[in-house]
ROTORFI-717990 format. One record per residue (C-alpha): residue in one letter; x negated, y, z; residue number from 1. Coordinates in Angstrom, 1 decimal, always signed. Layout:
<bavexs>
+------+--------+--------+--------+-----+
: type :   east :  north :     up : seq :
+------+--------+--------+--------+-----+
:    A :      X :      Y :      Z : NUM :
...
+------+--------+--------+--------+-----+
</bavexs>
This chain:
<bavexs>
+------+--------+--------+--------+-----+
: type :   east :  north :     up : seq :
+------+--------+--------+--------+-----+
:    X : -145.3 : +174.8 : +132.0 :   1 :
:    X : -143.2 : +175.8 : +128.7 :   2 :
:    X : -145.7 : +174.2 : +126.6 :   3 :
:    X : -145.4 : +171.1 : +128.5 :   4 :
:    X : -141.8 : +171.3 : +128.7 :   5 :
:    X : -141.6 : +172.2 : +124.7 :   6 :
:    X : -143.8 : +169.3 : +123.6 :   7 :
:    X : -141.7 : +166.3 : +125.9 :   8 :
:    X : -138.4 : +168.1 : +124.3 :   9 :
:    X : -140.0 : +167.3 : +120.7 :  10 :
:    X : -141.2 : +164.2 : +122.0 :  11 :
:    X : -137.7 : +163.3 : +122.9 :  12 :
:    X : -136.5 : +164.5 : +119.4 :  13 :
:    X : -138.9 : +163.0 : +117.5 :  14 :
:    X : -137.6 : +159.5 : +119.1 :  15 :
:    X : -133.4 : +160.1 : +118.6 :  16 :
:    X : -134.7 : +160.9 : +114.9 :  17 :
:    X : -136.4 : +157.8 : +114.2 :  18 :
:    X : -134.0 : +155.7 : +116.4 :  19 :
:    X : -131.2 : +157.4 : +114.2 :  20 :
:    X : -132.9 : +156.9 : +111.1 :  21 :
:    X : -133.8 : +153.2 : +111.7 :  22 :
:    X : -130.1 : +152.4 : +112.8 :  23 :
:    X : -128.4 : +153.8 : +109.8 :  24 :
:    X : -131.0 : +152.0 : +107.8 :  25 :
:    X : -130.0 : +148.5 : +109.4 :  26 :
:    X : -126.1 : +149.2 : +108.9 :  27 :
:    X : -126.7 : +150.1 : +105.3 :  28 :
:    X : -129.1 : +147.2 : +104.5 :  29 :
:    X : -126.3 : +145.0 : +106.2 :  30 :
:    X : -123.2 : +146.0 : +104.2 :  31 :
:    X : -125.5 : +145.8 : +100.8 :  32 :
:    X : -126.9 : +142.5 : +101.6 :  33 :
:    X : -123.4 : +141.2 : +102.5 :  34 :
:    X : -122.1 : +142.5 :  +99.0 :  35 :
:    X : -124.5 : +141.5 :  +97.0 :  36 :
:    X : -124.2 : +137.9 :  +99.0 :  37 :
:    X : -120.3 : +138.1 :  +97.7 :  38 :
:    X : -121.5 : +139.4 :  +94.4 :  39 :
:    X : -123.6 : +136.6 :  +93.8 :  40 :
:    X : -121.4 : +133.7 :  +94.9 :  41 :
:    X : -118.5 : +134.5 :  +92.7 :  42 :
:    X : -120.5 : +135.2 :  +89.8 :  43 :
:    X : -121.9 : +131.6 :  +90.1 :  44 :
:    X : -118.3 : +130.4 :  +90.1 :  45 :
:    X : -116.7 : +132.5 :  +87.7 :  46 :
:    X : -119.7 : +131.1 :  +85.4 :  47 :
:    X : -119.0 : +127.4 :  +86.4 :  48 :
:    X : -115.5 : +128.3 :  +85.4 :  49 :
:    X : -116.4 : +129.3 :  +82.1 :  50 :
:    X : -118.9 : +126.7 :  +81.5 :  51 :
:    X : -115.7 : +124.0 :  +82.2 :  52 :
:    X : -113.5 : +125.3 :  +80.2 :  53 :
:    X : -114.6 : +123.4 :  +76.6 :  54 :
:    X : -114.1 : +120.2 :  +78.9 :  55 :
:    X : -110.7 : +120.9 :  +79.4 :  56 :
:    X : -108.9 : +119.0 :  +76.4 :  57 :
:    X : -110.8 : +115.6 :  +77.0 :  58 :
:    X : -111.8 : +115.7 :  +80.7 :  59 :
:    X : -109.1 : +118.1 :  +82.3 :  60 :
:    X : -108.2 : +115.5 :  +85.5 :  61 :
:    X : -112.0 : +115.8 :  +86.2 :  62 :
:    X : -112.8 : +119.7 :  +85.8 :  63 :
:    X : -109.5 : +120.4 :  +87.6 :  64 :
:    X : -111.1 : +118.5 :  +90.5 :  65 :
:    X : -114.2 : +120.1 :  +90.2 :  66 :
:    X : -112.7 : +123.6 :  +90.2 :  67 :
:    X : -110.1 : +123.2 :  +93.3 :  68 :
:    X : -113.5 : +121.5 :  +95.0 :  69 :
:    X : -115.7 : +124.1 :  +93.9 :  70 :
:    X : -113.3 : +126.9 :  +95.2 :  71 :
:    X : -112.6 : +125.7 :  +98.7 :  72 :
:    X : -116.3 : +124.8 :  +99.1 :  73 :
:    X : -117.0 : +128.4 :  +97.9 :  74 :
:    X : -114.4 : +129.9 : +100.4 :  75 :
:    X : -115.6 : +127.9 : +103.3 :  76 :
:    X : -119.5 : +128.8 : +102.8 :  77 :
:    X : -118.7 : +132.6 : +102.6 :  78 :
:    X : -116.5 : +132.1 : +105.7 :  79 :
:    X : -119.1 : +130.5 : +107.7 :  80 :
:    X : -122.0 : +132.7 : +106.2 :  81 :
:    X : -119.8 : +135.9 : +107.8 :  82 :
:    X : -119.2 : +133.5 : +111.1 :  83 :
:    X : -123.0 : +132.9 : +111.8 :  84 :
:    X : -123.5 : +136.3 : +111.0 :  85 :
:    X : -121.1 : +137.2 : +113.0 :  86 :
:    X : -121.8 : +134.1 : +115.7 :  87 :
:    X : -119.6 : +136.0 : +118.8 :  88 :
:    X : -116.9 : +133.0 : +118.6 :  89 :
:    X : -114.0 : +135.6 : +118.7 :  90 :
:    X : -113.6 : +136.1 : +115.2 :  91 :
:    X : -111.9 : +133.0 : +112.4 :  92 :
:    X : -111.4 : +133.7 : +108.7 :  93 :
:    X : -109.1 : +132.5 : +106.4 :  94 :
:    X : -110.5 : +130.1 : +104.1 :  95 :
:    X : -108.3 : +128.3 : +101.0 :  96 :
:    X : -106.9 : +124.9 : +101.6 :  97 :
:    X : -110.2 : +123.6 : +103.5 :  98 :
:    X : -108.4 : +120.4 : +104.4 :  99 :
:    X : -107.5 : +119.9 : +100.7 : 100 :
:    X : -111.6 : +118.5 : +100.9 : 101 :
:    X : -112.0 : +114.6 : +101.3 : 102 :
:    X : -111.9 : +113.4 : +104.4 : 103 :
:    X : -115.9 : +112.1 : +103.9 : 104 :
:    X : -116.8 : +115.9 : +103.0 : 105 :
:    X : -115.1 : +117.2 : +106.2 : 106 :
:    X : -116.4 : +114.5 : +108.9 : 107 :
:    X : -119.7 : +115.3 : +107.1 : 108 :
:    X : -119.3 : +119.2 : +107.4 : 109 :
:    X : -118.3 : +118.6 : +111.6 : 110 :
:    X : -121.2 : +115.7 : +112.3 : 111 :
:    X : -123.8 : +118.2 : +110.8 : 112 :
:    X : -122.9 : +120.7 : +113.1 : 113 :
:    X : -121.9 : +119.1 : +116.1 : 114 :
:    X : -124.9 : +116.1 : +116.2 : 115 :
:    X : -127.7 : +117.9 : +114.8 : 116 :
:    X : -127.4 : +121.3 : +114.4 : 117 :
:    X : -127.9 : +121.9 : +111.1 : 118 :
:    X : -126.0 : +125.1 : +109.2 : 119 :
:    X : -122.9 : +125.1 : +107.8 : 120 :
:    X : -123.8 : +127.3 : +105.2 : 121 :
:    X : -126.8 : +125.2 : +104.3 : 122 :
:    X : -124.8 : +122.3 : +104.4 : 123 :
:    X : -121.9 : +123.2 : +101.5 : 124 :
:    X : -125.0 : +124.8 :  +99.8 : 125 :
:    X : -126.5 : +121.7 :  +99.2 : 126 :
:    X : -122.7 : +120.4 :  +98.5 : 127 :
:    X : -122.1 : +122.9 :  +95.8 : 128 :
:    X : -125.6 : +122.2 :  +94.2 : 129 :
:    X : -125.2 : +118.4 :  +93.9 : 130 :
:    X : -121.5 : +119.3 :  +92.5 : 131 :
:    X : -123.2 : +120.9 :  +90.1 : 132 :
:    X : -125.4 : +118.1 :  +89.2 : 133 :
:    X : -122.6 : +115.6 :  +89.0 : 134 :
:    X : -120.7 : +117.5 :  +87.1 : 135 :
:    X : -123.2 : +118.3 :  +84.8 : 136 :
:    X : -124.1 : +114.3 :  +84.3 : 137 :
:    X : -120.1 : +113.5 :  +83.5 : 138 :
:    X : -119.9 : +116.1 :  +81.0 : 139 :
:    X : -117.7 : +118.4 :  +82.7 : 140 :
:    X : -120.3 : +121.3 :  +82.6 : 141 :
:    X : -121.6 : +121.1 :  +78.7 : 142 :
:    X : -123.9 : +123.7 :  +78.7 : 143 :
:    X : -127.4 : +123.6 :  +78.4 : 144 :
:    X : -130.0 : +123.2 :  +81.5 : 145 :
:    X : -131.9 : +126.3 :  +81.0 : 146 :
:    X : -128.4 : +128.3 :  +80.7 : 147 :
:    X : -127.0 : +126.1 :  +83.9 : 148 :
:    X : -130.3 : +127.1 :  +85.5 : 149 :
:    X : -128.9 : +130.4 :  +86.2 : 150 :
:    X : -126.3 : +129.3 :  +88.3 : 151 :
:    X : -128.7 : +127.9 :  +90.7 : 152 :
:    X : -130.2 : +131.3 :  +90.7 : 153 :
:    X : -127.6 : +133.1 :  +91.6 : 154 :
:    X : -126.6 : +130.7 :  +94.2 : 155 :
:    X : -130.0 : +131.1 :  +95.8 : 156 :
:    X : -130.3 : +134.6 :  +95.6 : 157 :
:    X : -126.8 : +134.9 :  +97.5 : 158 :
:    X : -128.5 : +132.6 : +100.2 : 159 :
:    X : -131.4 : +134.3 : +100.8 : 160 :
:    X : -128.8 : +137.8 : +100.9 : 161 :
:    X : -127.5 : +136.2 : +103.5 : 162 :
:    X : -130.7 : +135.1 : +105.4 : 163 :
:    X : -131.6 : +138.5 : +105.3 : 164 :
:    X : -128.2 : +139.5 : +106.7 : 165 :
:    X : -128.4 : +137.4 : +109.8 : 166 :
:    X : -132.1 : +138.7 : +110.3 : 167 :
:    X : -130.7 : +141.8 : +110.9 : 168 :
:    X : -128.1 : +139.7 : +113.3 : 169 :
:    X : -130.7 : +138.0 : +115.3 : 170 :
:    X : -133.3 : +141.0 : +115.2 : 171 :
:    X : -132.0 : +143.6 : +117.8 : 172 :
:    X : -133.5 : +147.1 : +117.5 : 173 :
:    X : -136.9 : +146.9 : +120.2 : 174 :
:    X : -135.5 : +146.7 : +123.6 : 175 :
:    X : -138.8 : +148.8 : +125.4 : 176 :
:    X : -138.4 : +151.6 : +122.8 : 177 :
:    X : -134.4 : +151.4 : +123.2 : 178 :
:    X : -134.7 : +152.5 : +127.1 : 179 :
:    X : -137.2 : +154.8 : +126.6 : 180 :
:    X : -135.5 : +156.7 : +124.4 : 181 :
:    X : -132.5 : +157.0 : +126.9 : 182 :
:    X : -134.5 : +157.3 : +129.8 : 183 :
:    X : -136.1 : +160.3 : +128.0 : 184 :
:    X : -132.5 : +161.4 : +127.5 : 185 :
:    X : -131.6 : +160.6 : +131.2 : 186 :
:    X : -134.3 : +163.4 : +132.1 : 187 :
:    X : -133.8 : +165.6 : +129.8 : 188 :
:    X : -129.9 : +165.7 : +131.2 : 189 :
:    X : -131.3 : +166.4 : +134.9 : 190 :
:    X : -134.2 : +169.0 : +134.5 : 191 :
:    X : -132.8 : +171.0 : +131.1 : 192 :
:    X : -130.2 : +173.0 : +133.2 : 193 :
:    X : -132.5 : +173.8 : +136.2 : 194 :
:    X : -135.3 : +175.2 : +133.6 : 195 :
:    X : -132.2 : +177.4 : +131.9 : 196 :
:    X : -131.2 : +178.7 : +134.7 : 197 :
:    X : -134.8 : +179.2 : +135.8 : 198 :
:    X : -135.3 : +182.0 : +133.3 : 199 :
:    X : -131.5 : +182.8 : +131.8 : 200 :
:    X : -129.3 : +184.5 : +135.0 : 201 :
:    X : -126.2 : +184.4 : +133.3 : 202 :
:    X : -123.2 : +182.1 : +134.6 : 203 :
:    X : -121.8 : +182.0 : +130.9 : 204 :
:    X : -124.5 : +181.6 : +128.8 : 205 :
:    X : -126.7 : +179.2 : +131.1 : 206 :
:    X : -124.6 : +176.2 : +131.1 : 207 :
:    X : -123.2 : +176.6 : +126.9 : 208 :
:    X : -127.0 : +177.4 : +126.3 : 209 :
:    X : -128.2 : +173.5 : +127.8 : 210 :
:    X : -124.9 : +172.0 : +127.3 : 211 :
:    X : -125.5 : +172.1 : +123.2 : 212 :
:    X : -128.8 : +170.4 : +123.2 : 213 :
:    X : -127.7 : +167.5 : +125.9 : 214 :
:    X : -124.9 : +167.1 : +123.6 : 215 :
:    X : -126.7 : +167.0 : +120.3 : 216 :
:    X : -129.5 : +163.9 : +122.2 : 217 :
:    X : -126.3 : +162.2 : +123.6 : 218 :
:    X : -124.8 : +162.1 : +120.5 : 219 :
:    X : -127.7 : +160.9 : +118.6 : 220 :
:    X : -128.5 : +158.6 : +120.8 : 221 :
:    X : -124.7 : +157.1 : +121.1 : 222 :
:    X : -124.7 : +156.8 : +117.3 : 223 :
:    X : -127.5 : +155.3 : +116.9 : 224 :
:    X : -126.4 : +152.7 : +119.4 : 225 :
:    X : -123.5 : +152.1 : +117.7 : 226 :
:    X : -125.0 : +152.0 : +113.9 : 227 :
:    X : -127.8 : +149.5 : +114.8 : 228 :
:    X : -125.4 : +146.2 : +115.1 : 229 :
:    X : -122.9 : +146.7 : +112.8 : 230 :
:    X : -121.8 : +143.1 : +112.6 : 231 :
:    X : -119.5 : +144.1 : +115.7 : 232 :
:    X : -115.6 : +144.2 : +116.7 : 233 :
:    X : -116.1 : +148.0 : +117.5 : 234 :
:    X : -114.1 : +150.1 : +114.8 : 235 :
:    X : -117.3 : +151.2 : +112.8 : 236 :
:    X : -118.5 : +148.3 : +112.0 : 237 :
:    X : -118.8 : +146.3 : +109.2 : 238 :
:    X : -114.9 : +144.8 : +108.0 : 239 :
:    X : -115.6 : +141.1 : +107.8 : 240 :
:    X : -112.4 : +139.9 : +107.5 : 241 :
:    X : -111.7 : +141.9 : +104.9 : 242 :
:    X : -114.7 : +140.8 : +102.8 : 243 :
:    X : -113.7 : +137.3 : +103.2 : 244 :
:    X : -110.1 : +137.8 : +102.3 : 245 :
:    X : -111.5 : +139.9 :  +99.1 : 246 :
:    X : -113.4 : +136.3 :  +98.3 : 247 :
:    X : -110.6 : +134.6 :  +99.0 : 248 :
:    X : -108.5 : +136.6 :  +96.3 : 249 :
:    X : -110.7 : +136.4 :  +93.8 : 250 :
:    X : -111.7 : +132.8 :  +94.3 : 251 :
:    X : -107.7 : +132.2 :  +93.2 : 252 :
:    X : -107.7 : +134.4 :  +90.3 : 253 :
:    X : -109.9 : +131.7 :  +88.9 : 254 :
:    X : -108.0 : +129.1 :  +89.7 : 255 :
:    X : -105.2 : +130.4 :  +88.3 : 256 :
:    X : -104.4 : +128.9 :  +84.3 : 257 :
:    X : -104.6 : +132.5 :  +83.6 : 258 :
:    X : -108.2 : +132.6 :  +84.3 : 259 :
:    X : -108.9 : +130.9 :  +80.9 : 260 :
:    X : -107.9 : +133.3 :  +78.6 : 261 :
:    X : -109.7 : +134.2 :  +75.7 : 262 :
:    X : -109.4 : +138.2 :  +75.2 : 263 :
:    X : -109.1 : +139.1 :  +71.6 : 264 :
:    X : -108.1 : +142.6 :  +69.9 : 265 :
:    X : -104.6 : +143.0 :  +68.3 : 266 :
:    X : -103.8 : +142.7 :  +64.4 : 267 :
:    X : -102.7 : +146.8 :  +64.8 : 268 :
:    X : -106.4 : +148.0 :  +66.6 : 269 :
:    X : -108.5 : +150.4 :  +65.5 : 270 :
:    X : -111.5 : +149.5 :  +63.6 : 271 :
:    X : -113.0 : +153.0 :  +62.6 : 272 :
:    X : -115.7 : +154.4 :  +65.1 : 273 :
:    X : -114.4 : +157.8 :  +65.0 : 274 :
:    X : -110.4 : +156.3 :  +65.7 : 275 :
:    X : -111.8 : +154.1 :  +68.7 : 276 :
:    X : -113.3 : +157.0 :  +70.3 : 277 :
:    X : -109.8 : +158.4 :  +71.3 : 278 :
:    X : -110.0 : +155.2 :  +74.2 : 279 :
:    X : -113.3 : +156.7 :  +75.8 : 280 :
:    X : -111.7 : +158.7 :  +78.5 : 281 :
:    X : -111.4 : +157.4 :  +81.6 : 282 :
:    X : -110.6 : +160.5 :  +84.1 : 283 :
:    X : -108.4 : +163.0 :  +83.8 : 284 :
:    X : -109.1 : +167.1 :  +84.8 : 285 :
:    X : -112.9 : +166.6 :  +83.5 : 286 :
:    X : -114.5 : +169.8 :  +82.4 : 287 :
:    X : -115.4 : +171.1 :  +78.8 : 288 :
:    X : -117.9 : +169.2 :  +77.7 : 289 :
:    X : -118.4 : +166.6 :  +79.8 : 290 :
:    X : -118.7 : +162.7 :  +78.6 : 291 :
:    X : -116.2 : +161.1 :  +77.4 : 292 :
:    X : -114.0 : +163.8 :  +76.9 : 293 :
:    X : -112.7 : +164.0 :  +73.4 : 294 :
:    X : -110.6 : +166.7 :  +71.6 : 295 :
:    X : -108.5 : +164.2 :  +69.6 : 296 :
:    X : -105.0 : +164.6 :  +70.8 : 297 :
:    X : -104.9 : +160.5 :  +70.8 : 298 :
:    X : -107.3 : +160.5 :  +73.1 : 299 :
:    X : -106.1 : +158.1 :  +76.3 : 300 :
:    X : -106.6 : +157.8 :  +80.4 : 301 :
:    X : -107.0 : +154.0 :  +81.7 : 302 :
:    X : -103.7 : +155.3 :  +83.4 : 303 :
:    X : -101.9 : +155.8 :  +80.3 : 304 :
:    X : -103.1 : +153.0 :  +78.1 : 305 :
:    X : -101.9 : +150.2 :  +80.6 : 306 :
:    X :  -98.8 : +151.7 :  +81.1 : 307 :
:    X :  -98.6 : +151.4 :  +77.8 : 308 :
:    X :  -99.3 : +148.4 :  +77.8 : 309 :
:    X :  -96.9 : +146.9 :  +80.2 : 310 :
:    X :  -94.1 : +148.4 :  +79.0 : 311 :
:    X :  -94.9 : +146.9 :  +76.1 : 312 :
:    X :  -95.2 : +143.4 :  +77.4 : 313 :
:    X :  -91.7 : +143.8 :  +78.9 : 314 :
:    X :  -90.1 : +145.0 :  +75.9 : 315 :
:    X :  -91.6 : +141.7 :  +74.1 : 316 :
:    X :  -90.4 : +139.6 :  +77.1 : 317 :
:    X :  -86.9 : +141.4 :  +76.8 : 318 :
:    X :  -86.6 : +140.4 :  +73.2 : 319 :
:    X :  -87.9 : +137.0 :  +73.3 : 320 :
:    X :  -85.0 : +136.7 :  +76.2 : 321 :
:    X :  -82.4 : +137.7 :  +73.9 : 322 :
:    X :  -83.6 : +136.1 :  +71.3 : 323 :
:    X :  -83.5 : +132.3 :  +73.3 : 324 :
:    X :  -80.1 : +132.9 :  +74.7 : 325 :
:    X :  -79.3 : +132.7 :  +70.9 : 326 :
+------+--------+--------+--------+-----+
</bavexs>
């Protein structure tokens, strides 16, 4: 009777494990894919950005409406990719200035949906991509195909992240295995304390001695319930909103003028190797010998050089004050 009783309590661990382990594996496939699904979008239009900006002195009325078009397309397909994830109805997110679009783009976007059924996300997909291809024909995006090319890349392989994403959305974990599992638990709960007390006669150490493994197969089981859907309102699951606000923020740090800057060093920068090594430290408190760490007394934290650094910019705005009122 042990034996038997020994091999179902293995059998019942055995299941919690791989239920557990499957369950953290969907929740950590499903907050990578929805990253690198962010990771790719932006990249394709920080790259459109920068392959508009020679247009700018002849064609600036046309690639200032192909950004502000391209960034509230961009917005509103990342808002509905997280949505059809998502798909419980509750949930909106904040997209940027979506009726700033045409009027023909939005009656477009709402008959798609509403007569036929087709995705949203598909739907500005294909928007951004013929974008693209206009702009390219007008002369707004002066690059060459082949270097172009990678921006439909990137696009796609942010699409098919986010196919993969909603997989894991429309694929629950295996219902018959689910409810085996807890009615396994369920048993387990019932017959563990009348085999303890069976052969253990004390009134203390009976109930702690089948109350800890219960415990240990209800938790288990509990987590794994609440890892295998994290696209959720409960509190561990994945923060949607707050990826799309991310993308929203820094979808307008490209729009900004700002976002056209050229970097270039200062007339007063180092140009020796050895004197440029002093900026290699990032951390502070590392131990002897680790990377980065440099002797040199001019050696400087990230911390330090841009406070530096903006104290500097306000003493030059101070001065340049003074100097107008003048």
């Amino acid at each position: 009777g042990s034996q038997v009783w020994s091999g179902s309590t293995l059998a019942v661990l055995i299941m919690l494990g791989f239920r557990t382990k499957e369950a953290y594996a969907r929740f950590w496939e499903s907050t990578t894919l929805l990253h690198q699904m962010q990771g790719e979008w932006f990249e394709s239009v920080s790259c459109l950005f920068a392959f508009s900006a020679s247009a700018l002195p002849k064609k600036g009325n046309e690639v200032a409406d192909f950004r502000h078009t391209l960034v509230r397309l961009m917005s509103l397909m990342h808002g509905f990719a997280l949505e059809e994830i998502k798909d419980d109805g509750k949930v909106t997110y904040d997209v940027l200035d979506v009726m700033g679009l045409d009027n023909a783009t939005l009656r477009l976007l709402v008959n798609m949906k509403r007569r036929h059924g087709t995705d949203r996300v598909a739907v500005i997909m294909h928007m951004v991509q013929m974008l693209m291809t206009y702009n390219m024909d007008i002369g707004v995006l002066n690059v060459a195909p082949p270097i172009l090319s990678r921006v439909y890349q990137t696009l796609s392989r942010g699409l098919v992240n986010f196919i993969n994403a909603q997989k894991i959305s429309d694929t629950m974990f295996p219902f018959p295995f689910a409810q085996l599992t807890a009615l396994f638990v369920l048993s387990q709960t019932f017959l563990l304390p009348i085999i303890i007390t069976g052969f253990m006669e004390s009134k203390v150490l009976a109930p702690l001695v089948a109350f800890v493994p219960l415990f240990g197969m209800h938790c288990l089981n509990f987590t794994a319930m609440e890892l295998e859907m994290p696209f959720g309102n409960d509190p561990n699951d994945l923060p949607l909103e707050k990826l799309q606000n991310k993308m929203n923020i820094s979808l307008l740090m490209l729009i900004r003028d700002t976002s056209d800057h050229i970097a270039h060093i200062d007339a007063k920068a180092k140009r020796d190797p050895d004197e440029m090594r002093g900026g290699l430290r990032i951390g502070e408190g590392e131990g002897e010998g680790s990377r980065g760490m440099v002797a040199d007394s001019s050696s400087e934290t990230m911390a330090t050089v841009m406070d530096s650094a903006s104290k500097q910019l306000n003493l030059q705005n101070h001065r340049s004050s003074n100097t107008s009122m003048f």
